[in-house]
KOLMILUM-157912 format. One record per residue (C-alpha): residue number from 1; x, y, z. Coordinates in Angstrom, 3 decimals. Example, Ala and Ser with C-alpha at 12.3 -4.5 7.8 and 13.67 -1.06 7.14 Angstrom:
// residues 2
node num->1 east->12.300 north->-4.500 up->7.800 $
node num->2 east->13.670 north->-1.060 up->7.140 $
// end
This chain:
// residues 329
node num->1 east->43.823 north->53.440 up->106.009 $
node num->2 east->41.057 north->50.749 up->106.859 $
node num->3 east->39.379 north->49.137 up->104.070 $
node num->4 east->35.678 north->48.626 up->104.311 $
node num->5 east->33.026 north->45.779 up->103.849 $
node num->6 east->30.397 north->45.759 up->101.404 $
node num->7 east->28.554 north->46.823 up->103.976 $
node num->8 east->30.385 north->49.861 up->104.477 $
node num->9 east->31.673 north->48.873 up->108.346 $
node num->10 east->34.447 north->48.453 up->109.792 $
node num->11 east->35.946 north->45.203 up->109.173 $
node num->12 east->37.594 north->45.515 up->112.823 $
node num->13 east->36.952 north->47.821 up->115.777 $
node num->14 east->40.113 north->47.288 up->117.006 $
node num->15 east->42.594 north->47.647 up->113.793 $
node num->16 east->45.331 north->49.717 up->114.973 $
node num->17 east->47.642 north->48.428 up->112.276 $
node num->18 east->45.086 north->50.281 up->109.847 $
node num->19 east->45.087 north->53.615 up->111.674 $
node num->20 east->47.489 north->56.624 up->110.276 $
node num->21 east->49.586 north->56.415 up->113.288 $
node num->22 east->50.585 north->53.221 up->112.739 $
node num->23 east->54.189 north->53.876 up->111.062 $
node num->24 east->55.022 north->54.716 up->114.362 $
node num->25 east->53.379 north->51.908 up->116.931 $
node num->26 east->50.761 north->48.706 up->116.607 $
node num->27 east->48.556 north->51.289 up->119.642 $
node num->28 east->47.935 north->55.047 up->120.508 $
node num->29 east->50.815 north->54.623 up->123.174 $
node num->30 east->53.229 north->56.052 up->121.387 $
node num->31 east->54.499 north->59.676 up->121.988 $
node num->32 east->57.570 north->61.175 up->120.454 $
node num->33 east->60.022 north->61.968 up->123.312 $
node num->34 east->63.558 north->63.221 up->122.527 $
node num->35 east->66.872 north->61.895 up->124.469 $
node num->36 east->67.228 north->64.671 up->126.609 $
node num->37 east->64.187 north->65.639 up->128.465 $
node num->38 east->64.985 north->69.687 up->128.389 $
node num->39 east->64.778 north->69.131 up->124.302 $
node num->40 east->61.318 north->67.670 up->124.594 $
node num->41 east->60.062 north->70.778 up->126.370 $
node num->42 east->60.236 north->74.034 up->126.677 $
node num->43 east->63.829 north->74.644 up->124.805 $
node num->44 east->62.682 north->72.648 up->122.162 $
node num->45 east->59.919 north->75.134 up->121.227 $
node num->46 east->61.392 north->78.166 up->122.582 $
node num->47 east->64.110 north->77.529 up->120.374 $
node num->48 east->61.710 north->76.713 up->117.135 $
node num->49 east->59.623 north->79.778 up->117.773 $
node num->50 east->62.365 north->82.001 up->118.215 $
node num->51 east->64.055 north->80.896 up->114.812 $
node num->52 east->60.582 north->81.362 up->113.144 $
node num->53 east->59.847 north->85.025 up->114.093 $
node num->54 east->58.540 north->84.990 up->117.526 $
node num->55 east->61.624 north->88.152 up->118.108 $
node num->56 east->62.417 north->89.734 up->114.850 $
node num->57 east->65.495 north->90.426 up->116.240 $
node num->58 east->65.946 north->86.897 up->118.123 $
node num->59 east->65.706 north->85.157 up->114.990 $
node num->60 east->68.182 north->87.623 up->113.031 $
node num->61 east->70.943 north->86.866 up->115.718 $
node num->62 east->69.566 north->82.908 up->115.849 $
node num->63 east->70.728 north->82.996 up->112.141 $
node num->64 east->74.277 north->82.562 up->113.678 $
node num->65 east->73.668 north->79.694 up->115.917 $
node num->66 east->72.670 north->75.782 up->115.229 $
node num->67 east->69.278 north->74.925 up->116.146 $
node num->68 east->70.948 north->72.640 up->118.905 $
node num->69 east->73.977 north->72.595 up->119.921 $
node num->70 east->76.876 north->70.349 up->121.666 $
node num->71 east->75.478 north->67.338 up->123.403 $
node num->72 east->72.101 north->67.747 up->121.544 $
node num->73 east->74.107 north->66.706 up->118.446 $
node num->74 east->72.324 north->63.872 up->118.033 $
node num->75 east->68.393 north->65.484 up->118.008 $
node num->76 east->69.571 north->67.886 up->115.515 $
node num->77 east->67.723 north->68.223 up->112.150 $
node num->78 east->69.107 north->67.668 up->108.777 $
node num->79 east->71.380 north->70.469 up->107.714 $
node num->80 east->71.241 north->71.712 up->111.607 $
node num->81 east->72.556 north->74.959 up->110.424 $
node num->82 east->68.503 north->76.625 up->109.738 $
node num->83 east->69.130 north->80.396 up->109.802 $
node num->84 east->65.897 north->81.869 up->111.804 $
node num->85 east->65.488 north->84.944 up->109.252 $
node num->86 east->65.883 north->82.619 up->105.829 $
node num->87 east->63.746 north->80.038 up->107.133 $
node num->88 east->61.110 north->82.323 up->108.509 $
node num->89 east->61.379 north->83.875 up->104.811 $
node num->90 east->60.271 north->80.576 up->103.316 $
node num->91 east->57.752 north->79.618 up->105.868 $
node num->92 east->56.024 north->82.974 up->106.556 $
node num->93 east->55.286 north->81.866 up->110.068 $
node num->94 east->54.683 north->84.267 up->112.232 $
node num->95 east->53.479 north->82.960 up->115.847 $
node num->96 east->54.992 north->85.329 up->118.532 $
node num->97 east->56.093 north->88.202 up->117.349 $
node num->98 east->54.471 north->91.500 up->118.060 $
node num->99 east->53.074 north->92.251 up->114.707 $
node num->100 east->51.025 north->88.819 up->114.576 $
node num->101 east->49.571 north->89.251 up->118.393 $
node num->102 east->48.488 north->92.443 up->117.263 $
node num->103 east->46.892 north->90.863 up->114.175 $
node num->104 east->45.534 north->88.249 up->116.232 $
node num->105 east->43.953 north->90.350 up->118.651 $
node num->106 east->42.454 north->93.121 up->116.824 $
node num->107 east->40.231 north->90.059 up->114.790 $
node num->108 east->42.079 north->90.753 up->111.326 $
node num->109 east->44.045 north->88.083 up->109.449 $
node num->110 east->41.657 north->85.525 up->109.248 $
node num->111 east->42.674 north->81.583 up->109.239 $
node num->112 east->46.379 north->82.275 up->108.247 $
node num->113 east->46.443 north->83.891 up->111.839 $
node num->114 east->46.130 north->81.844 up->114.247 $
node num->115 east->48.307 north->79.771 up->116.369 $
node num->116 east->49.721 north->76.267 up->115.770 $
node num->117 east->47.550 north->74.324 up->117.297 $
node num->118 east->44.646 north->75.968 up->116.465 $
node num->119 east->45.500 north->74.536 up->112.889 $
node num->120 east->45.910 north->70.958 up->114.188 $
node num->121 east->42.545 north->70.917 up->116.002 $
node num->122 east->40.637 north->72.331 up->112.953 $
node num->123 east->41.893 north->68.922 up->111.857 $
node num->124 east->40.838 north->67.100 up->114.365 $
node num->125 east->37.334 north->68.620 up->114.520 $
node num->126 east->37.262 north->68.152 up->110.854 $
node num->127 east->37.290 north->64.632 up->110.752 $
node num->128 east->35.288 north->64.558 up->114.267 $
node num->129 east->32.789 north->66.117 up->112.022 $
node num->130 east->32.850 north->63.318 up->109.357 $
node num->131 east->32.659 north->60.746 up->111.927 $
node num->132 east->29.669 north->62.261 up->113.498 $
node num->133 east->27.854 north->62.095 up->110.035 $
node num->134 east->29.180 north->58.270 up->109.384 $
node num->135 east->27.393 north->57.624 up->113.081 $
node num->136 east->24.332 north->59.420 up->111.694 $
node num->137 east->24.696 north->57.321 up->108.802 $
node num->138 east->24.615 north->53.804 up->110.154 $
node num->139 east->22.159 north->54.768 up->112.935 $
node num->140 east->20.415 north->55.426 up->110.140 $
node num->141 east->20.536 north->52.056 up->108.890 $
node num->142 east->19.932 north->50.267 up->112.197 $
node num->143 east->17.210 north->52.126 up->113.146 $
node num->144 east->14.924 north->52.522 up->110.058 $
node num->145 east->16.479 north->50.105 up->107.455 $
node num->146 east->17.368 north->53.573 up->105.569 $
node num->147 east->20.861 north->53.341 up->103.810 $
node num->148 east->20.385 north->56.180 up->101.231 $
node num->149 east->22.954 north->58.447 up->103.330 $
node num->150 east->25.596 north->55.564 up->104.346 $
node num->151 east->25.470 north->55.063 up->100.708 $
node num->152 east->25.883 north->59.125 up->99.884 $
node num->153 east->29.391 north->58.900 up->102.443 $
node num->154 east->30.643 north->55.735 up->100.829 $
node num->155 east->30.612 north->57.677 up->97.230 $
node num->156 east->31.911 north->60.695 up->98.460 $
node num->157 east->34.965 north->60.219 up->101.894 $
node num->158 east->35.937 north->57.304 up->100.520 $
node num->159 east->38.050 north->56.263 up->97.831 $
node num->160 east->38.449 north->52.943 up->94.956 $
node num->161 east->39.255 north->52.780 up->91.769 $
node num->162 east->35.619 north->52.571 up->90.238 $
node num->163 east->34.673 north->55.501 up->92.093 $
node num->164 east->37.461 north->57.235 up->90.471 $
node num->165 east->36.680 north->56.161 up->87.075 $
node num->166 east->33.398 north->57.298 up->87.782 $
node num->167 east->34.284 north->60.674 up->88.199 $
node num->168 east->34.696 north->61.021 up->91.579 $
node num->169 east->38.340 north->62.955 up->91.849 $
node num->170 east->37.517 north->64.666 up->95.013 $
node num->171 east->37.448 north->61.238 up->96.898 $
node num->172 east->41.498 north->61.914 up->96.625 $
node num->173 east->40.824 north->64.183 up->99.447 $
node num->174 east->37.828 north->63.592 up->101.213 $
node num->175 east->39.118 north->59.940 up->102.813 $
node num->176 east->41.271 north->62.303 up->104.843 $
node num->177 east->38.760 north->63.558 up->106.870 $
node num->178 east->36.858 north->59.992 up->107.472 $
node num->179 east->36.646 north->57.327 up->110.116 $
node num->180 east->34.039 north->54.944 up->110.351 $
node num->181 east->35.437 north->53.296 up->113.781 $
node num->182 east->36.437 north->55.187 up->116.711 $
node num->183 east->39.603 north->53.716 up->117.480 $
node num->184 east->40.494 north->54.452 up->113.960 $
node num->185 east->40.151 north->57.943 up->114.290 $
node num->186 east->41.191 north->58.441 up->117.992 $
node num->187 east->44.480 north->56.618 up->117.162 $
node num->188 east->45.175 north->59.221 up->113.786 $
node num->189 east->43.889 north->62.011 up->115.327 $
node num->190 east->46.193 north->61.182 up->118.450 $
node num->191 east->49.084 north->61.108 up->116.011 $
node num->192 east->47.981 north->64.180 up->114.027 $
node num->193 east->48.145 north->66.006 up->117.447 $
node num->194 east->51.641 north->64.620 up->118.555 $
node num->195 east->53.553 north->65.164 up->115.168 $
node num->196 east->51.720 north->67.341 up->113.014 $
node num->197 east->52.475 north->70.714 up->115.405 $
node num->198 east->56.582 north->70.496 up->115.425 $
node num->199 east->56.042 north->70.192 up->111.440 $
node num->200 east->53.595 north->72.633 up->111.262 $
node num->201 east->55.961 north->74.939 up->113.136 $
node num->202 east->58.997 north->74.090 up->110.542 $
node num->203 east->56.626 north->74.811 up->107.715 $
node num->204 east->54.373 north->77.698 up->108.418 $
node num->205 east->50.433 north->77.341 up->108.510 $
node num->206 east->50.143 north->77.287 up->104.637 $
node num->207 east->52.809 north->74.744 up->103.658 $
node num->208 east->51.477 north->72.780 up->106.508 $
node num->209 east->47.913 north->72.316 up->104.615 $
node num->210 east->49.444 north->72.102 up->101.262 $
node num->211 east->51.438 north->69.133 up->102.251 $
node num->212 east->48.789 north->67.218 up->104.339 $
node num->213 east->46.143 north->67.360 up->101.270 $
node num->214 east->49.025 north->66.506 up->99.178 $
node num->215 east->50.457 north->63.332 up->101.301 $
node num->216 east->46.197 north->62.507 up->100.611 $
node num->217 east->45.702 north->62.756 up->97.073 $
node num->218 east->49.484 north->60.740 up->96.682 $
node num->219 east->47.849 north->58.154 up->99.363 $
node num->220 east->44.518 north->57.634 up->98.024 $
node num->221 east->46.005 north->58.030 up->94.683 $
node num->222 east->48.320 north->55.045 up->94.885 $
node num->223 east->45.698 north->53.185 up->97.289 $
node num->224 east->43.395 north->52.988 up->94.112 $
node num->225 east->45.982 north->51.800 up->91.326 $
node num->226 east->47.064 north->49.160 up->93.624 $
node num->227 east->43.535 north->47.820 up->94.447 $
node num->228 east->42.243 north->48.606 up->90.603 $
node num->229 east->45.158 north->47.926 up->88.369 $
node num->230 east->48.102 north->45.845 up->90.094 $
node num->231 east->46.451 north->43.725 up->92.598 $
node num->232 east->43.944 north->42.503 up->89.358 $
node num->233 east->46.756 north->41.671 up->87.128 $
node num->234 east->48.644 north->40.105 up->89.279 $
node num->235 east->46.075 north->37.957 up->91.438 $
node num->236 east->43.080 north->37.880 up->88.392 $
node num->237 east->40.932 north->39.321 up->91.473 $
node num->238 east->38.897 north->41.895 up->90.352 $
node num->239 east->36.660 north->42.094 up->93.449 $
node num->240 east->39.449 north->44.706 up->94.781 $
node num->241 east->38.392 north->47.118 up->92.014 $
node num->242 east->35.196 north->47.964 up->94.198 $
node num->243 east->37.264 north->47.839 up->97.773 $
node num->244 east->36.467 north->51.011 up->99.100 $
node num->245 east->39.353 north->52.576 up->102.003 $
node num->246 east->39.046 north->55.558 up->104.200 $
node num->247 east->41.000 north->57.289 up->106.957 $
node num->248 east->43.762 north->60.118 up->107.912 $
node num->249 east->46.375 north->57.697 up->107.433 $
node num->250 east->47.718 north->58.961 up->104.229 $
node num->251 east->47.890 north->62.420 up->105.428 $
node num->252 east->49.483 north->60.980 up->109.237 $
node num->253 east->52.118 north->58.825 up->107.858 $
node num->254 east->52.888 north->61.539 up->105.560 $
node num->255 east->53.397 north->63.704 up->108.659 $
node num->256 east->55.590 north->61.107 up->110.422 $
node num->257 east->57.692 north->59.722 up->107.675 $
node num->258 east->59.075 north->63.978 up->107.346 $
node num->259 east->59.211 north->64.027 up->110.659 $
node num->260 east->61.435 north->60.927 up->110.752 $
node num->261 east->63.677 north->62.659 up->107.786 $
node num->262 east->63.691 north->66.059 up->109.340 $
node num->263 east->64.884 north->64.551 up->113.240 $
node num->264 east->66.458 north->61.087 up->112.187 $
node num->265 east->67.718 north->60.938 up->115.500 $
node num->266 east->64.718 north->61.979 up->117.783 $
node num->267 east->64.639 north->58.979 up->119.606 $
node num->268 east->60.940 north->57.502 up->120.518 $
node num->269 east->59.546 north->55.149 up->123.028 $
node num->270 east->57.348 north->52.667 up->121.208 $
node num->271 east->54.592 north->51.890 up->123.504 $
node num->272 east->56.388 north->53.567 up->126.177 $
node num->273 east->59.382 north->51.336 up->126.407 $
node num->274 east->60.788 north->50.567 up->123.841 $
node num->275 east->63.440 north->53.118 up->122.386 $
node num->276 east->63.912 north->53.440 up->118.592 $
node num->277 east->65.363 north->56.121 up->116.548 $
node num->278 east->62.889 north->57.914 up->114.286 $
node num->279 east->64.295 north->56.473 up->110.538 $
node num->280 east->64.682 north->53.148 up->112.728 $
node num->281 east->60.440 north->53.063 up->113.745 $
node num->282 east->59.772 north->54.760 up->110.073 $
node num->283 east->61.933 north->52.369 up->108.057 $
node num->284 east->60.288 north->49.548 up->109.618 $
node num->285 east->56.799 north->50.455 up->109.144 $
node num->286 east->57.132 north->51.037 up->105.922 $
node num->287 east->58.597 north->47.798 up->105.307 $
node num->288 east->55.474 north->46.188 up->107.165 $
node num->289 east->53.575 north->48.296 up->104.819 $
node num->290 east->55.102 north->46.693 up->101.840 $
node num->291 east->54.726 north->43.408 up->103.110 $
node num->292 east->50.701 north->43.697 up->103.715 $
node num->293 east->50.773 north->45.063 up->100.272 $
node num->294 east->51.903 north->41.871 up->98.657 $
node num->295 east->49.426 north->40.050 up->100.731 $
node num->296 east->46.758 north->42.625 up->100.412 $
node num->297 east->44.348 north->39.590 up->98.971 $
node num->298 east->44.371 north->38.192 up->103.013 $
node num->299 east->44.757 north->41.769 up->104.866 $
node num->300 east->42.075 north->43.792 up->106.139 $
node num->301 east->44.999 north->46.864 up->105.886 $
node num->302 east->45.262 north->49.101 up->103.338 $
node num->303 east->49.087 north->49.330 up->102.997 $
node num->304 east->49.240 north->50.781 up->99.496 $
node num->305 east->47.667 north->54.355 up->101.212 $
node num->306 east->50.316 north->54.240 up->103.717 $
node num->307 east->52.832 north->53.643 up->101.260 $
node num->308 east->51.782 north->56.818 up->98.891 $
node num->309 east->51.722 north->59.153 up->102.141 $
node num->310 east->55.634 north->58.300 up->102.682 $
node num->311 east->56.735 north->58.878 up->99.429 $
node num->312 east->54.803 north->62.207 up->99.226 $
node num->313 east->57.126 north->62.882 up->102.878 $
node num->314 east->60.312 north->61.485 up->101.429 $
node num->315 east->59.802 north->63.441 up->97.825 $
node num->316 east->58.965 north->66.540 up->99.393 $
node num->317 east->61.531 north->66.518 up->101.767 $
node num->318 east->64.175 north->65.466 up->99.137 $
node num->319 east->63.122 north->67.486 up->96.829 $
node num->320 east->62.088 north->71.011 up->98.434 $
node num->321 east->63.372 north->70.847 up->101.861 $
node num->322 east->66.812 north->69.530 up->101.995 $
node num->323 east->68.211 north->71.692 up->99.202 $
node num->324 east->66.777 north->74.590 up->101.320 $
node num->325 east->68.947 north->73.402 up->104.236 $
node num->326 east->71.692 north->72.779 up->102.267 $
node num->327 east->71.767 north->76.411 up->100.890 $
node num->328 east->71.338 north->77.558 up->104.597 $
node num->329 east->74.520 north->75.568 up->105.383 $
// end
């Protein structure tokens, strides 16, 4: 999340560190690529789609096979023993098989029909949307001296702990959708793109949303008792009360983190070139994340929203998720 000025700008245009993706890299070069290349293509979501529903009866014989198998050991998920037909029961995904293509095409079903990534680019052009007002906004303000609706977007996509005691609950959610910089939002929405479909094809459509307004309201949640409560009592600076934040980060790293606890052994290339194991890259940054919390007086990062996103991952993965795949052992 990137905090904002008094103002209501961007403190820096160039803050990757503050930027949802950033549990993953310090810049938008980052892309998640397994060990062996045939697992980060086509076999990887051949195989997912299969085991979701795309053939009823594909996924009914899938339920005696391992997602991966032999020498893909290591890229495995947690539990690697996902039985198509169970799972599909729990996610209600139903991308490829004939009965949704039908649905699809004859204009029925509405938004719970649609494919994968139109879900993740509803997203995207959801916050694009936002942005596009916050340029308004400050043009706004440049141009005429009138701050009336920069002032409007700062009470309502973005959240602190006075605008919460105000009233304002559905700033818990609204941040999620909001960039005020570009690279900000080019660097979460890159993330959101490169993550959020593999978990969005584990979970089904519906789960999918729950979870990302969920890893939000956690984020913003725990953004705002740091900045109002803690960060006061322990540092007498009450100036934090009224620090606004904003941004997809919540909702990203909440993305990430389960995808780090679902494939602890996807292996990534930070920036590129540097390989790292998924728990290895999300362990870290949530360390770092810790760290700027602490020194949140001198940071321009709002840790504390990263922080809440990867505990919503790591509780709803410990506690929904992995008994699921233990029963499907």
């Amino acid at each position: 999340m990137l905090r904002l000025s008094s103002t209501f700008t961007a403190k820096s245009s160039v803050l990757f560190c503050a930027s949802a993706a950033e549990p993953w890299s310090s810049s938008s070069t980052l892309k998640s690529v397994f060990t062996q290349q045939k697992l980060a293509g086509s076999r990887f979501l051949s195989t997912t789609r299969t085991l979701l529903g795309k053939d009823t009866k594909g996924a009914t014989s899938a339920a005696r096979s391992l997602l991966w198998q032999g020498k893909h050991a290591q890229a495995q998920p947690r539990g690697q023993q996902w039985r198509g037909a169970r799972w599909e029961q729990y996610t209600k995904a139903d991308y490829g098989s004939r009965r949704g293509n039908q649905h699809r095409n004859s204009g029925s079903g509405g938004f719970w029909k649609m494919k994968p990534e139109s879900y993740i680019f509803t997203l995207i052009a959801m916050n694009g949307a936002v942005f596009v007002m916050w340029s308004i906004a400050k043009n706004k303000v440049t141009s005429f001296g009138d701050n009336k609706m920069v002032r409007w977007m700062a009470d309502n996509f973005t959240i602190s702990y006075a605008g919460l005691t105000q009233g304002r609950l559905w700033t818990l959610v609204t941040p999620a959708f909001s960039h005020v910089d570009p690279m900000h939002a080019m660097v979460n929405m890159f993330m959101l793109h490169q993550f959020g479909g593999d978990i969005l094809r584990i979970l089904g459509p519906k789960k999918f949303i729950g979870f990302y307004l969920g890893a939000a309201v956690l984020g913003n949640l725990t953004s705002a008792l740091v900045r109002g409560i803690i960060l006061p009592r322990s540092t007498g600076n009450r100036s934090t009360i009224y620090q606004s934040s904003l941004g997809a980060s919540t909702s990203v790293v909440g993305i990430t983190t389960l995808f780090a606890c679902l494939f602890p052994q996807a292996q990534l290339m930070l920036m590129f070139v540097i390989p790292v194991r998924a728990w290895m890259a999300s362990a870290g940054f949530i360390g770092w994340d810790l760290w700027r919390v602490m020194r949140s007086s001198s940071t321009r990062v709002d840790g504390a929203g990263h922080i809440g996103g990867a505990v919503a991952a790591l509780g709803y993965y410990w506690f929904r998720l992995r008994p699921l795949i233990r029963r499907m052992r």
